[in-house]
PQR file with spaces between the fields and no chain letter, atoms N, CA, C, O and H, PARSE charges and radii, in Angstrom:
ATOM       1  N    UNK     1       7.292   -8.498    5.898 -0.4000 1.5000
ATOM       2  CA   UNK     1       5.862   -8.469    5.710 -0.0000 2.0000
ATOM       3  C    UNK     1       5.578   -8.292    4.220  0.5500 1.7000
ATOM       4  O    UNK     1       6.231   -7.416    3.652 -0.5500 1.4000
ATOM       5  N    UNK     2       4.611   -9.065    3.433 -0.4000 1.5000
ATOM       6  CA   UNK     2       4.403   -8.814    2.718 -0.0000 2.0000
ATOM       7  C    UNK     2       2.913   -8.570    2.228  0.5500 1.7000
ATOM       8  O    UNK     2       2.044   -9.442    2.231 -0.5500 1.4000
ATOM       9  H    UNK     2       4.080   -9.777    3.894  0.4000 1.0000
ATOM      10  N    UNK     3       2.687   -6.826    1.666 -0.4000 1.5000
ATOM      11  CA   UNK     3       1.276   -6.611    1.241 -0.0000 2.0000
ATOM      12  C    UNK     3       1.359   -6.570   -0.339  0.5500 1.7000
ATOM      13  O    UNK     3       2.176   -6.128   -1.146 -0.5500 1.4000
ATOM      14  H    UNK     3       3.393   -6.118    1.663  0.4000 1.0000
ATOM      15  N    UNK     4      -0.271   -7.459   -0.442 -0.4000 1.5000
ATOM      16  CA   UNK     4      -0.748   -7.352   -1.794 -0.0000 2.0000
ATOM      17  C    UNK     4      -1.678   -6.586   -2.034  0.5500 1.7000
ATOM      18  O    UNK     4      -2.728   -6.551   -1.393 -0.5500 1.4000
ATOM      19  H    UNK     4      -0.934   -7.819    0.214  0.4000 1.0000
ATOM      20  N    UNK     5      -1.235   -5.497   -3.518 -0.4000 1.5000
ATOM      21  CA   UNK     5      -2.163   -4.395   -3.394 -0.0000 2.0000
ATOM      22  C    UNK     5      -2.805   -5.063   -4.929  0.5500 1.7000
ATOM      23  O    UNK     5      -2.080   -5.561   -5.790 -0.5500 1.4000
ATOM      24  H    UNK     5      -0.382   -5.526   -4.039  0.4000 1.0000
ATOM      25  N    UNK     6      -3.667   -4.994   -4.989 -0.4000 1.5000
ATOM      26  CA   UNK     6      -4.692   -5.394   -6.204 -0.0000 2.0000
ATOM      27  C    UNK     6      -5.434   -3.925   -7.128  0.5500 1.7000
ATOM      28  O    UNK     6      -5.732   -2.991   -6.384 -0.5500 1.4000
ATOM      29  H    UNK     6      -4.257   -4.590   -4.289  0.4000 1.0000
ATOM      30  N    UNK     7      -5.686   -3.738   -8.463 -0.4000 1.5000
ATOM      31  CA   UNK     7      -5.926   -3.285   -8.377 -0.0000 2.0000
ATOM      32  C    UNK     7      -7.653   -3.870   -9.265  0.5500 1.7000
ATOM      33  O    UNK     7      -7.791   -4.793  -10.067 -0.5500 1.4000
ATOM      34  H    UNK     7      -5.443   -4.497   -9.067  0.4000 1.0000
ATOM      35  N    UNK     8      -8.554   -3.063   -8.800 -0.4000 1.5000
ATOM      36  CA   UNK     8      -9.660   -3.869   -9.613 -0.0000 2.0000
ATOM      37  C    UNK     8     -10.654   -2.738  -10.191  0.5500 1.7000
ATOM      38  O    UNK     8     -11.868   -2.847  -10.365 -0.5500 1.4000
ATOM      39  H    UNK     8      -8.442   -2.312   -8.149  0.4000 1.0000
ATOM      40  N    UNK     9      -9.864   -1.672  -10.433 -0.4000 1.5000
ATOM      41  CA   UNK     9     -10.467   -0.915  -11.377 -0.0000 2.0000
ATOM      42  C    UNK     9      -9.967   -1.095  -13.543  0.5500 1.7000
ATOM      43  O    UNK     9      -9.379   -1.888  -14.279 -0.5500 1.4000
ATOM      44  H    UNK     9      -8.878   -1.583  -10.291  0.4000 1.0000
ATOM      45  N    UNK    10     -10.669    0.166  -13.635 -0.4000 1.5000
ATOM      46  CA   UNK    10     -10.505   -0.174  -15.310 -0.0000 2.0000
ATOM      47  C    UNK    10      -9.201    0.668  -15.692  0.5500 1.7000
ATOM      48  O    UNK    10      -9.135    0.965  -16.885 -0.5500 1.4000
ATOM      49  H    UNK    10     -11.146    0.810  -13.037  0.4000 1.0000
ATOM      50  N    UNK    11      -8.361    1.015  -15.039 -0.4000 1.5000
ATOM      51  CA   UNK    11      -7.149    2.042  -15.157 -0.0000 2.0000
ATOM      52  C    UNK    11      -5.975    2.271  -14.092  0.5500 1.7000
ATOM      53  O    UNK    11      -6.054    2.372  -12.868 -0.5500 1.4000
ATOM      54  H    UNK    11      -8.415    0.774  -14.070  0.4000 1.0000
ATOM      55  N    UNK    12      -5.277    2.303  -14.622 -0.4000 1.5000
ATOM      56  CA   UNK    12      -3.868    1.612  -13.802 -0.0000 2.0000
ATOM      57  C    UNK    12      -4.160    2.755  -12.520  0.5500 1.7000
ATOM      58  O    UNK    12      -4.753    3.833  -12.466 -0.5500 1.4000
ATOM      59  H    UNK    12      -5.213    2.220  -15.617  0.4000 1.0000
ATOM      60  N    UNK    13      -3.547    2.061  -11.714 -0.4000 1.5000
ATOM      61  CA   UNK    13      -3.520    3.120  -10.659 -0.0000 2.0000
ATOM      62  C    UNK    13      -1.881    3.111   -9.881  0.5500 1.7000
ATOM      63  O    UNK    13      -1.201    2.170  -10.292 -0.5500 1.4000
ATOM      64  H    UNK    13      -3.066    1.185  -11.758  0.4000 1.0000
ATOM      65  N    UNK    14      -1.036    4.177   -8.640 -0.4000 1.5000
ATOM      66  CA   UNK    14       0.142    3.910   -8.326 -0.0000 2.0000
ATOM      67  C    UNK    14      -0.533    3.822   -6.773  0.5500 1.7000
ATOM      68  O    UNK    14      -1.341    4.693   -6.451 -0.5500 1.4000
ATOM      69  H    UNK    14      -1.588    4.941   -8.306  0.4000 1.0000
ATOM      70  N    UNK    15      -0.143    2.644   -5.732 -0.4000 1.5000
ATOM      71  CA   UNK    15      -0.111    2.389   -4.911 -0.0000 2.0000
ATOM      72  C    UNK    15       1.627    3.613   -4.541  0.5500 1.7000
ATOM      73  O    UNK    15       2.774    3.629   -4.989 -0.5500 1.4000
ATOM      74  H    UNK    15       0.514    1.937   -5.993  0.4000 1.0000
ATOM      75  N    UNK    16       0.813    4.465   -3.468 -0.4000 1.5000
ATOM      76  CA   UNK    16       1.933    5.007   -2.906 -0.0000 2.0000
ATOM      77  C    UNK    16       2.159    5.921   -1.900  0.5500 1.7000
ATOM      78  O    UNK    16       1.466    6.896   -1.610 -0.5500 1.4000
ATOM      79  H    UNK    16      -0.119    4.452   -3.104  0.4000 1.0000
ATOM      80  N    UNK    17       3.574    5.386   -1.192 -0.4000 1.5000
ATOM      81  CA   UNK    17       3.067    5.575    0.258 -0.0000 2.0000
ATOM      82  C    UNK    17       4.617    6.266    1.071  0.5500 1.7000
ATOM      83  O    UNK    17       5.578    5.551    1.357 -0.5500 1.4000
ATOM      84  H    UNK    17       4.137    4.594   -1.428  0.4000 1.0000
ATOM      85  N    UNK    18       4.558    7.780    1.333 -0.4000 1.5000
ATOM      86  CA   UNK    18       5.859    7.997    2.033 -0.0000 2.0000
ATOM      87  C    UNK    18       6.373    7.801    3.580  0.5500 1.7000
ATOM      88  O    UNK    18       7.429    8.153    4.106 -0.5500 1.4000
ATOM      89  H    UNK    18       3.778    8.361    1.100  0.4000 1.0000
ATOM      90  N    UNK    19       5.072    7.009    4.191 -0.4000 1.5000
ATOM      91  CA   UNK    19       6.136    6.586    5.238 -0.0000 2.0000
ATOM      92  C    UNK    19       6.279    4.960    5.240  0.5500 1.7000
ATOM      93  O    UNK    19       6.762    4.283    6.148 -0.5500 1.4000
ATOM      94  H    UNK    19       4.214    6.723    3.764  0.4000 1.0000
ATOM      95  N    UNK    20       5.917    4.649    4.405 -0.4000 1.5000
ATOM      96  CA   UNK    20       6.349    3.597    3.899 -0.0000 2.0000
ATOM      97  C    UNK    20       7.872    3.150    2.686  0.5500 1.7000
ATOM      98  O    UNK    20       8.597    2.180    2.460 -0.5500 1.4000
ATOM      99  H    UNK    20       5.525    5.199    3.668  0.4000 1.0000
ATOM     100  N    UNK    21       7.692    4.548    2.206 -0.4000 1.5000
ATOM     101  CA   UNK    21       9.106    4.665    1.391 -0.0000 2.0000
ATOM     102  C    UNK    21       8.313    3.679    0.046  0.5500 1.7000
ATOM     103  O    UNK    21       9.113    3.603   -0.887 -0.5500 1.4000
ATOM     104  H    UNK    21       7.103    5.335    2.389  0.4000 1.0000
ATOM     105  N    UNK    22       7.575    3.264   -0.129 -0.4000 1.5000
ATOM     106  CA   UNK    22       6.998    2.218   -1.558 -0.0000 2.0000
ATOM     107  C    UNK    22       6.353    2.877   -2.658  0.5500 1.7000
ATOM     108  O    UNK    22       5.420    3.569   -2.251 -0.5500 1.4000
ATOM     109  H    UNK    22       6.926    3.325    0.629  0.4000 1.0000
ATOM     110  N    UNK    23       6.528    2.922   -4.075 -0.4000 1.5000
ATOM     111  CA   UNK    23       5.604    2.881   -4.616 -0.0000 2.0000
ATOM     112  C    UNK    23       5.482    1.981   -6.159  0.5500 1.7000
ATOM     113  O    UNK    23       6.446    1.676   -6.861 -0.5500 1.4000
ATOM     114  H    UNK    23       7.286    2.360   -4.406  0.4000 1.0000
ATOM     115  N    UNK    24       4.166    1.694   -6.421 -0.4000 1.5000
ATOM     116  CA   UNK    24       4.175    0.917   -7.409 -0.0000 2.0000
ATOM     117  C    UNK    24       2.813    1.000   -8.475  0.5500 1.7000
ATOM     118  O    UNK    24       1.642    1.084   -8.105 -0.5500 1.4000
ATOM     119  H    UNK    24       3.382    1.942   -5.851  0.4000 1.0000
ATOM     120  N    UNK    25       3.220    0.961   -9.662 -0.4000 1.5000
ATOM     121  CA   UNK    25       2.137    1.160  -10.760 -0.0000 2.0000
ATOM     122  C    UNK    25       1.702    0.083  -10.836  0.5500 1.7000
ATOM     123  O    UNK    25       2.521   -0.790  -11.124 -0.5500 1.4000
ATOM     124  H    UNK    25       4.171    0.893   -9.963  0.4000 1.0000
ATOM     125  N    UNK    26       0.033   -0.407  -10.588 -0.4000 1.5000
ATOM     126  CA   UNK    26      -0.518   -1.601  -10.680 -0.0000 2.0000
ATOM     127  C    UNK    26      -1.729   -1.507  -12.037  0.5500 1.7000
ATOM     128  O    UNK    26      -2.740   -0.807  -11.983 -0.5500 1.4000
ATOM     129  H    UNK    26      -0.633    0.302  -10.354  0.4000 1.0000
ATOM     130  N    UNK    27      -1.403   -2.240  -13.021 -0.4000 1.5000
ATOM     131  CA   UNK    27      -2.398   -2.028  -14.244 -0.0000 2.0000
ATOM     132  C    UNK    27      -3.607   -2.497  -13.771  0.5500 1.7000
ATOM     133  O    UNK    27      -3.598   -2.947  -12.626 -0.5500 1.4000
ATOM     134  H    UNK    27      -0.582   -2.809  -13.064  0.4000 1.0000
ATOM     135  N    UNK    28      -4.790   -2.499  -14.472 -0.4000 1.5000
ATOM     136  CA   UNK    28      -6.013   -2.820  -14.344 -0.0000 2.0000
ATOM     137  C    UNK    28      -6.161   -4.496  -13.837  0.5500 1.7000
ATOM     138  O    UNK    28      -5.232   -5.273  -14.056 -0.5500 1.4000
ATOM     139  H    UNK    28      -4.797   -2.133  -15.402  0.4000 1.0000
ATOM     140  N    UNK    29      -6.833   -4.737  -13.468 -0.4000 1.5000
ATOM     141  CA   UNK    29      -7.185   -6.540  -12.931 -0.0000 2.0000
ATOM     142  C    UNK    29      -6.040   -7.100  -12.120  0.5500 1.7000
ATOM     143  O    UNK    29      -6.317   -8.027  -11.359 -0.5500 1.4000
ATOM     144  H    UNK    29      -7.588   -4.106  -13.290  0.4000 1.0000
ATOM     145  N    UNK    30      -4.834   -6.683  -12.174 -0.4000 1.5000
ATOM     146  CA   UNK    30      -3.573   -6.821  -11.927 -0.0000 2.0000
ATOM     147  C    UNK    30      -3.220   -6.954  -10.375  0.5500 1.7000
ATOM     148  O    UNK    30      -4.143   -6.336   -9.844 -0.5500 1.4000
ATOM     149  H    UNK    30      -4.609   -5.931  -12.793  0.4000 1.0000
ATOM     150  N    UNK    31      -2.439   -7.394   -9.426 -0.4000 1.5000
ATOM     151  CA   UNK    31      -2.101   -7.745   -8.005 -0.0000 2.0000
ATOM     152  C    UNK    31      -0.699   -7.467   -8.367  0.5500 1.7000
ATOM     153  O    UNK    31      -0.188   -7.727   -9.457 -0.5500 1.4000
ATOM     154  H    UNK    31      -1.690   -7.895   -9.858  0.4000 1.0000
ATOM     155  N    UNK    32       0.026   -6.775   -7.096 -0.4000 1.5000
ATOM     156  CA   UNK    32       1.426   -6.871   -6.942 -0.0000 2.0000
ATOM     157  C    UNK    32       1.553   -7.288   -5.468  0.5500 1.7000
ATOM     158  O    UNK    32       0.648   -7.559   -4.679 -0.5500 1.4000
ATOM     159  H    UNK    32      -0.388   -6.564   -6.210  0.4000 1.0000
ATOM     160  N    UNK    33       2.980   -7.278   -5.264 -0.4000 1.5000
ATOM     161  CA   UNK    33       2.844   -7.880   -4.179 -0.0000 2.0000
ATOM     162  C    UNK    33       4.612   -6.827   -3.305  0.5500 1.7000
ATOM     163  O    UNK    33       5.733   -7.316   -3.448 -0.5500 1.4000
ATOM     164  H    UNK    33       3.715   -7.058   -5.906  0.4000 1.0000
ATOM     165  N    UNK    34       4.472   -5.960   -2.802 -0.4000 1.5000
ATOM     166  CA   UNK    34       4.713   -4.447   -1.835 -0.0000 2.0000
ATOM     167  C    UNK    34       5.720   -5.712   -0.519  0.5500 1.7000
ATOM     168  O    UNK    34       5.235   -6.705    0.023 -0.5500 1.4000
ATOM     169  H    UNK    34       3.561   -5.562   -2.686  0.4000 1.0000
ATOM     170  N    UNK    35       6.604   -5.379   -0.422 -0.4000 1.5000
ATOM     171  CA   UNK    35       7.134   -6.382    0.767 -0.0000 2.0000
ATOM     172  C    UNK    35       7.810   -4.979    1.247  0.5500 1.7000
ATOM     173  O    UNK    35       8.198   -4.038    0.555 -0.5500 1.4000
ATOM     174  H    UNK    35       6.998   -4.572   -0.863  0.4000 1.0000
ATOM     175  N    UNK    36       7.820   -5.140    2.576 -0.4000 1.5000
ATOM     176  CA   UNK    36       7.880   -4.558    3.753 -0.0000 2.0000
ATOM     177  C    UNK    36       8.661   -5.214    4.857  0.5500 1.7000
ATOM     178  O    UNK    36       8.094   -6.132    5.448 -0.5500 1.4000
ATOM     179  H    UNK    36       7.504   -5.905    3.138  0.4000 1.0000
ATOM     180  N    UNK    37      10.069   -4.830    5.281 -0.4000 1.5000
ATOM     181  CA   UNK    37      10.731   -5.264    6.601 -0.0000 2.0000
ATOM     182  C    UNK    37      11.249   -4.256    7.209  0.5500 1.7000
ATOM     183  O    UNK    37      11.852   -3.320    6.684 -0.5500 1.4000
ATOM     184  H    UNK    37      10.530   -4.084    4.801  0.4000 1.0000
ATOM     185  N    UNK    38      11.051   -4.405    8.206 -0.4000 1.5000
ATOM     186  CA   UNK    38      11.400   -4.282    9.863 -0.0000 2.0000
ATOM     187  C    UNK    38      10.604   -2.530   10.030  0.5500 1.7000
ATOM     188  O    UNK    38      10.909   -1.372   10.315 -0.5500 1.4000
ATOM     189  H    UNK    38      10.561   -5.165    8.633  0.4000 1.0000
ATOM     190  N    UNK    39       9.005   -3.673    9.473 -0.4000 1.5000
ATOM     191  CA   UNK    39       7.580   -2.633   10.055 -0.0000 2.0000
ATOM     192  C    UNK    39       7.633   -2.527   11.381  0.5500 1.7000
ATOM     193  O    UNK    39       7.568   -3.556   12.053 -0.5500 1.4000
ATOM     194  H    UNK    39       8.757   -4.613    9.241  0.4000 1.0000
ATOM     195  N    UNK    40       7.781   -1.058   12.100 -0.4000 1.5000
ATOM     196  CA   UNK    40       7.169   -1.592   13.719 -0.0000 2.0000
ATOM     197  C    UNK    40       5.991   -0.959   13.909  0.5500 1.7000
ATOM     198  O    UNK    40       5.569   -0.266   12.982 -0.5500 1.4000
ATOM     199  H    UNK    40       7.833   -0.222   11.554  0.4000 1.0000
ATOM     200  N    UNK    41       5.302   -1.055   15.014 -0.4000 1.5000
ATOM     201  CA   UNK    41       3.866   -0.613   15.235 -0.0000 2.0000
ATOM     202  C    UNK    41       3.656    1.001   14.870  0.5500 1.7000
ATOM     203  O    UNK    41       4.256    1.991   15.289 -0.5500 1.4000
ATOM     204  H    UNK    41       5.645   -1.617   15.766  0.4000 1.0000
ATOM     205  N    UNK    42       2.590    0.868   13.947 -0.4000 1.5000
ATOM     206  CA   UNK    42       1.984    2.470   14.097 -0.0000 2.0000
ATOM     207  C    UNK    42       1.009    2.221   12.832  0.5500 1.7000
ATOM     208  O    UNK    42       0.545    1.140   12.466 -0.5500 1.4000
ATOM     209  H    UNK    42       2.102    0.064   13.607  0.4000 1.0000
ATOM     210  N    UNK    43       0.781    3.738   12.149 -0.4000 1.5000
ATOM     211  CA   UNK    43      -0.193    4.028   11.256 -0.0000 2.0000
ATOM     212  C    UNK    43       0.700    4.371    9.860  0.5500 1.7000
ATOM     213  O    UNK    43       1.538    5.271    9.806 -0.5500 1.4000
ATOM     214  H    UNK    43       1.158    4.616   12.446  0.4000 1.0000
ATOM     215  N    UNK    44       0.477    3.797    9.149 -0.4000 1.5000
ATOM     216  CA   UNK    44       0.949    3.897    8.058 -0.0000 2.0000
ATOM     217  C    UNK    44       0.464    4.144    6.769  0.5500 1.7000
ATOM     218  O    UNK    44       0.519    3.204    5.977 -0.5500 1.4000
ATOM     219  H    UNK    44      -0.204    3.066    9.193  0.4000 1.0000
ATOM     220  N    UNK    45      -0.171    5.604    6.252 -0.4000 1.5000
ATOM     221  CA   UNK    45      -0.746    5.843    5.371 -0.0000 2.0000
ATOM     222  C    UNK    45      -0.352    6.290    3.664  0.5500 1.7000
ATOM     223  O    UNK    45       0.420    7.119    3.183 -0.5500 1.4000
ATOM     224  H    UNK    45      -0.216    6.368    6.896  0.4000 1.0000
ATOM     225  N    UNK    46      -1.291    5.302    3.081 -0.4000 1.5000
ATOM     226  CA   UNK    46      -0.822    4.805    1.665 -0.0000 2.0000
ATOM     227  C    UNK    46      -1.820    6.070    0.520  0.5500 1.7000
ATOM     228  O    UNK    46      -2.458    7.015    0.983 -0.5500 1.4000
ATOM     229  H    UNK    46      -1.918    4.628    3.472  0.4000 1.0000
ATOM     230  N    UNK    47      -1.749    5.865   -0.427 -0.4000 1.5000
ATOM     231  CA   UNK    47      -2.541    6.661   -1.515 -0.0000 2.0000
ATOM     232  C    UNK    47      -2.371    6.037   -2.951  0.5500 1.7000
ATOM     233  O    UNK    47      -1.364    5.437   -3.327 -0.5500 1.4000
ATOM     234  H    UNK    47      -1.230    5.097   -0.803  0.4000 1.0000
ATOM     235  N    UNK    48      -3.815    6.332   -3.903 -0.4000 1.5000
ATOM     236  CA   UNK    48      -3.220    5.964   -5.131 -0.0000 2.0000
ATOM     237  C    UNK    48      -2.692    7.365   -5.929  0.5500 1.7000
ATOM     238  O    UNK    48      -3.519    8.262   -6.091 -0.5500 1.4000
ATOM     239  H    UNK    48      -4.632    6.819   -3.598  0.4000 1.0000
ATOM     240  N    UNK    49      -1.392    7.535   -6.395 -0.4000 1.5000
ATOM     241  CA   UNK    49      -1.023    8.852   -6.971 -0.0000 2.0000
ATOM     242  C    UNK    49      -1.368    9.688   -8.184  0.5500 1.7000
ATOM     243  O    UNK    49      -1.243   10.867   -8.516 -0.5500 1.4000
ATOM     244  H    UNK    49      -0.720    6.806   -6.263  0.4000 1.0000
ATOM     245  N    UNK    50      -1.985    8.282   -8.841 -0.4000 1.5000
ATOM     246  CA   UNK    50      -3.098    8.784  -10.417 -0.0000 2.0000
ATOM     247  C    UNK    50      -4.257    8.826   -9.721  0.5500 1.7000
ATOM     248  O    UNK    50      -4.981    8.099  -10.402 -0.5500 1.4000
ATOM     249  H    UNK    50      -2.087    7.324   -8.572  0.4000 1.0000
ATOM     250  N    UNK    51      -4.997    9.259   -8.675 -0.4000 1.5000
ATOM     251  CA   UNK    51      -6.020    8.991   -8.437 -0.0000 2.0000
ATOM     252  C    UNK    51      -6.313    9.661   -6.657  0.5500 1.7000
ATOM     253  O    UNK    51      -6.976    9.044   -5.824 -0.5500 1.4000
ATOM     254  H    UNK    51      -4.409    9.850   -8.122  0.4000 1.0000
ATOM     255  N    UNK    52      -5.655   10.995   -6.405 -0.4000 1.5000
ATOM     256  CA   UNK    52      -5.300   11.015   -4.759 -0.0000 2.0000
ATOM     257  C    UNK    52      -6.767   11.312   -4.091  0.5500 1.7000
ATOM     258  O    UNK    52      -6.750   11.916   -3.019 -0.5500 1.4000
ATOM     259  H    UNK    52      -5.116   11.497   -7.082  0.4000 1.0000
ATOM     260  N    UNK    53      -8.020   10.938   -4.635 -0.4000 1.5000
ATOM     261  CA   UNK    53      -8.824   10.484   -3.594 -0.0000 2.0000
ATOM     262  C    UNK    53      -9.068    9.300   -3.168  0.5500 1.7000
ATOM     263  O    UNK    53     -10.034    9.130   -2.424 -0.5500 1.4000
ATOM     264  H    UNK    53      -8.033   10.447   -5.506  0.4000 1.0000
ATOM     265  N    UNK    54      -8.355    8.369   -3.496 -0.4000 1.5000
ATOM     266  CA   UNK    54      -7.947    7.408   -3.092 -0.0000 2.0000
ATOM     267  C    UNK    54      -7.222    6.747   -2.410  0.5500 1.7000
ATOM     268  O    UNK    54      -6.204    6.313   -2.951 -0.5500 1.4000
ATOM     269  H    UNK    54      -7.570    8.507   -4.100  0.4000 1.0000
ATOM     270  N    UNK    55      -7.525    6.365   -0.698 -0.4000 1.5000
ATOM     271  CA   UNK    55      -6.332    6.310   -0.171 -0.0000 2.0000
ATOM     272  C    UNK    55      -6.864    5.762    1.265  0.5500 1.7000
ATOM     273  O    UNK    55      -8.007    5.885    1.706 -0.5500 1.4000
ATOM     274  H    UNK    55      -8.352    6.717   -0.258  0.4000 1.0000
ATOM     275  N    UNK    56      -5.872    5.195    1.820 -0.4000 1.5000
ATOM     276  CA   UNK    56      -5.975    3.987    2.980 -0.0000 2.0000
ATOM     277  C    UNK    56      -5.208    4.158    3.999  0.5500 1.7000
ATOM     278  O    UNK    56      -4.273    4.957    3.942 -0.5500 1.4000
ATOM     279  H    UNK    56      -4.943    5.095    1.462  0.4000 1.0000
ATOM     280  N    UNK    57      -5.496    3.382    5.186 -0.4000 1.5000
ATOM     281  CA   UNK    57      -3.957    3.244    6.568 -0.0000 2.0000
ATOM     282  C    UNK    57      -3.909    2.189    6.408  0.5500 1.7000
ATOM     283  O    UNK    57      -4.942    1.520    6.401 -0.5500 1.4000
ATOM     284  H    UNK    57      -6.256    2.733    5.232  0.4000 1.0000
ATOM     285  N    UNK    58      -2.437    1.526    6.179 -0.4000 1.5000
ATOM     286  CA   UNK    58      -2.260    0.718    7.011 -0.0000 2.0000
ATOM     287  C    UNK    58      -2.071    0.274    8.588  0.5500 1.7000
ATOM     288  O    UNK    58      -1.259    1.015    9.143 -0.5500 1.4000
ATOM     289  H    UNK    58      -1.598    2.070    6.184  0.4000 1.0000
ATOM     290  N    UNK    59      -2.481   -0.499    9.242 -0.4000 1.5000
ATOM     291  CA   UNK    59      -2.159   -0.571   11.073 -0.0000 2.0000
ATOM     292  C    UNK    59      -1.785   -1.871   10.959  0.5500 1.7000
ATOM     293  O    UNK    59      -2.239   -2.910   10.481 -0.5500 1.4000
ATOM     294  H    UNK    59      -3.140   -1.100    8.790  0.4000 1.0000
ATOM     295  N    UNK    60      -0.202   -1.262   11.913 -0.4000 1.5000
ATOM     296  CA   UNK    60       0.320   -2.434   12.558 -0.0000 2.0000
ATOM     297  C    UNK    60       0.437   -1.954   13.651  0.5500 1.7000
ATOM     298  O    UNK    60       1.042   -0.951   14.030 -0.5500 1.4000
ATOM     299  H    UNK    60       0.167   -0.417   12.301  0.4000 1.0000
ATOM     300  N    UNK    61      -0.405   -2.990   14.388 -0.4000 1.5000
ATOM     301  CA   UNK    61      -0.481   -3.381   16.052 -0.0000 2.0000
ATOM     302  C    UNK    61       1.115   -3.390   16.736  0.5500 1.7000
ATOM     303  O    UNK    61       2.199   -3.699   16.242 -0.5500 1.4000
ATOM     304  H    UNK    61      -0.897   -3.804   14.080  0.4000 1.0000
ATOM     305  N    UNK    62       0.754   -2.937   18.003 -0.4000 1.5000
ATOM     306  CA   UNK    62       2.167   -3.121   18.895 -0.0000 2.0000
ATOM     307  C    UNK    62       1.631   -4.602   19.543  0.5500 1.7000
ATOM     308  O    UNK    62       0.516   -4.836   20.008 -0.5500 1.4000
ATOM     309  H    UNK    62      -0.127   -2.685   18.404  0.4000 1.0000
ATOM     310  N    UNK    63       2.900   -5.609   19.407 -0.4000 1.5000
ATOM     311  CA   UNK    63       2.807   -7.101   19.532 -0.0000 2.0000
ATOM     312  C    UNK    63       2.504   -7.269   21.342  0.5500 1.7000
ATOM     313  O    UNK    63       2.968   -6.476   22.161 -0.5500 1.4000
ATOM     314  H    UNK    63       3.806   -5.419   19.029  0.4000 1.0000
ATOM     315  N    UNK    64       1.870   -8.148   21.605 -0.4000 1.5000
ATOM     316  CA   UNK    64       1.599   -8.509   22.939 -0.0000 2.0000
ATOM     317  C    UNK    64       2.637   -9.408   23.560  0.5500 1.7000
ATOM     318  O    UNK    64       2.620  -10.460   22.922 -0.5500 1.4000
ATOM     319  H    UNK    64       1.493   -8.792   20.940  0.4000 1.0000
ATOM     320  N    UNK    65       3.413   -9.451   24.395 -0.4000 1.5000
ATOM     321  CA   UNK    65       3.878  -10.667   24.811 -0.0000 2.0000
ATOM     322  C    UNK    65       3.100  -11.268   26.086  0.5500 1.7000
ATOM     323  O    UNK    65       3.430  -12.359   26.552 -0.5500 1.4000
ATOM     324  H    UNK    65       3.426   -8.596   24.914  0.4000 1.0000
């Protein structure tokens, strides 16, 4: 899986996330691109670390067959 974290403020920020095991310094205007394998379903919550009111879940769905 691959997520793109953007950042679109005026000051770098760190995309970062421990149950994800990722983290990454994204400068101002700037996109990276966070790849992720063998995600399985749940909640997965991220933060920026220069900035910890800042902060998101990721959700990955449990797949339907």
């Amino acid at each position: 899986m691959r997520l793109e974290v953007s950042n679109q403020t005026a000051v770098a920020i760190e995309f970062e996330s421990f149950e994800l095991n990722r983290e990454r310094v994204v400068q101002p205007g700037q996109k990276v691109a966070v790849y992720l394998s063998g995600l399985g379903p749940g909640r997965y919550e991220f933060f920026d670390d220069f900035h910890p009111e800042r902060k998101g879940v990721l959700v990955r769905p449990v797949r339907r067959a």
